[in-house]
C-alpha positions as CSV (number, residue, x, y, z in Angstrom):
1,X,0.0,0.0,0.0
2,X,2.4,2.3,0.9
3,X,4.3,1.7,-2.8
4,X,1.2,2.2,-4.3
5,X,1.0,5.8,-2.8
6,X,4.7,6.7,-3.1
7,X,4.0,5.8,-6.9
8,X,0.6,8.0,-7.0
9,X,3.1,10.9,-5.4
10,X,5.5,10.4,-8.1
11,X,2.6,10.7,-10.9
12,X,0.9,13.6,-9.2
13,X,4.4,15.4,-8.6
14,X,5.2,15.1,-12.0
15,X,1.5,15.9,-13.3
16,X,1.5,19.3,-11.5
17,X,4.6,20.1,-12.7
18,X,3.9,19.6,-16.1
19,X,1.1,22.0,-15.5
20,X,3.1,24.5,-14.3
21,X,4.7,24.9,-17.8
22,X,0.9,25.8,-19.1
23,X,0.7,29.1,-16.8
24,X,0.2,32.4,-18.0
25,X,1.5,34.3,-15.1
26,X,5.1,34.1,-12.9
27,X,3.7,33.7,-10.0
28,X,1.4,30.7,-10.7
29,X,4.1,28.9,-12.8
30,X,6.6,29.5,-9.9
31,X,3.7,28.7,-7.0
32,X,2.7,24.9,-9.0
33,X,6.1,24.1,-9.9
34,X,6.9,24.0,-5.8
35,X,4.0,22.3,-5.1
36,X,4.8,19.7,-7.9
37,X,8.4,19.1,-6.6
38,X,6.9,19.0,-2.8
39,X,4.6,16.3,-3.7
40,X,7.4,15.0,-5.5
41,X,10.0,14.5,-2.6
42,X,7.6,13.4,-0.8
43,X,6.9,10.6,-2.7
44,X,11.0,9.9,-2.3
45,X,11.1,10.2,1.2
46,X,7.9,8.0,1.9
47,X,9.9,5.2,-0.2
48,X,12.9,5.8,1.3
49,X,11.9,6.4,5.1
50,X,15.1,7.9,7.2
């Protein structure tokens, strides 16, 4: 289960992210690109616990 989400964070990281590319203004690019690598890392860090 908890591959299964890591995965899911991975796809949604990378989803957002290629969103980002899509926006109009700075701010929203720069603001969905974070949140795109946030979910991203996450995803790393729940497969990889410390």
């Amino acid at each position: 289960m908890q591959i299964f989400l890591s995965i899911l964070m991975f796809i949604l990281g990378i989803a957002i992210m290629t969103v980002s590319f899509k926006a109009k203004k700075e701010l929203v690019y720069y603001l969905t690109l974070a949140v795109g690598v946030i979910i991203f890392f996450t995803g790393i860090f729940m497969v990889f616990p410390k």
